[in-house]
N, C-alpha and C positions, 0 to 999 in steps of 0.2 A: 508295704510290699512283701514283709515275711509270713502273710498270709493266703497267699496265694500258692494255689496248688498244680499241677502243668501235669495230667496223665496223658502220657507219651502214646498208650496204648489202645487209647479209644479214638486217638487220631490215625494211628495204622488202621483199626478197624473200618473207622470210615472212609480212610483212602482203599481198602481191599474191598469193601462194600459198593463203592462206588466204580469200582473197576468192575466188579460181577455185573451191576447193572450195566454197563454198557458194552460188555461181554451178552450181557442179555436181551440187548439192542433197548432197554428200557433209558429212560430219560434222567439228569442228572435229578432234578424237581422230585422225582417220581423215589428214587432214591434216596434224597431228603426227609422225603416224606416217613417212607417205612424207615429211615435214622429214627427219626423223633418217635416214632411208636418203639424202637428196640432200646432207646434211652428212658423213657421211664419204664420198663419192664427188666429188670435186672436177669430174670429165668431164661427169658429171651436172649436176652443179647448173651447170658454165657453160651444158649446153641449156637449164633451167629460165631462168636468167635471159636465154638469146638468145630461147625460144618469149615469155618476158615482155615482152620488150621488142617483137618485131617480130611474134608473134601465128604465126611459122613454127616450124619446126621448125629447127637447126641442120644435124641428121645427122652428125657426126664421132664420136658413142659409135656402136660398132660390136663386136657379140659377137656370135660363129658365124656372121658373115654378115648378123644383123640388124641393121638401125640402129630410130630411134625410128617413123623415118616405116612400117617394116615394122610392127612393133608397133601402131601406131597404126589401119596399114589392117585388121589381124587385129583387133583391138575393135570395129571399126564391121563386120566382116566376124562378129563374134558378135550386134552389137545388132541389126545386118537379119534373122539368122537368129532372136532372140529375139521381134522383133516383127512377123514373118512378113510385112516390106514390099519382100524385093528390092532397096531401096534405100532409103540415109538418108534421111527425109522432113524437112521442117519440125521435126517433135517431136521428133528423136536431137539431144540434149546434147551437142555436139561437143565441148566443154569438159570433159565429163564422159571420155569418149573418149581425151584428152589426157592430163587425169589418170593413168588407165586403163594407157595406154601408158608412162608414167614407172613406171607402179610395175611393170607387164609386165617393164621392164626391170629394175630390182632383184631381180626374181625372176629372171629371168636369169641375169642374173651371179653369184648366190647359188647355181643348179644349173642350168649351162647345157645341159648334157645332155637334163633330165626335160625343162625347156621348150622345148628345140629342136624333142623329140616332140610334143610338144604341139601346135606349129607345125606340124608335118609332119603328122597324121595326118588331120587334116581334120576334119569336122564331122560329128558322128554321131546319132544319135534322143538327145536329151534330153542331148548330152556337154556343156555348159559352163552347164544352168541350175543 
């Protein structure tokens, strides 16, 4: 038993993780999910817990160019064109958006190629519902 370790702090995270998610109306599963991608990704999880703590974004994970704050504006740059307002109103879930952007990133790093396209080609009749 005196080899066991108990970090107190990655269980807050994931209790304020999972709170955002359903501040984000996203699913507890769903929240799980993006846990285990920010648990093997060390860079990651320290933006998670700097966006927790101070509600910004850090910016230091950077692939192809992108950081989170890029990823973040392409979310809110598909929910304006999803709900055909121009611009984020009142009712866009920016916590949702946030989410959004972390797992953007995983997906990312995972095939930074297809997503880089993804990013480049712009927005097309009916491409991201």
């Amino acid at each position: 038993m005196a080899n066991i370790l108990y970090d107190a702090r990655k269980i807050k995270v994931y209790e304020a993780l999972q709170a955002l998610c359903q501040a984000a109306g996203e699913s507890a599963d769903w929240g799980n999910t993006l846990w285990s991608g920010l648990l093997g990704d060390g860079a990651l999880m320290e933006e998670m817990v700097y966006y927790l703590e101070h509600h910004c974004f850090l910016g230091t994970v950077c692939v192809e160019g992108y950081t989170l704050i890029d990823l973040f504006v392409f979310e809110m740059d598909i929910y304006n064109l999803i709900a055909d307002s121009g611009k984020n109103t009142e009712s866009c879930n920016k916590e949702a958006m946030v989410l959004r952007a972390f797992w953007a990133m995983l997906d990312m790093k995972r095939d930074p190629v297809r997503f880089k396209k993804r990013l480049s080609d712009g927005f097309g009749m009916d491409k991201y519902l």
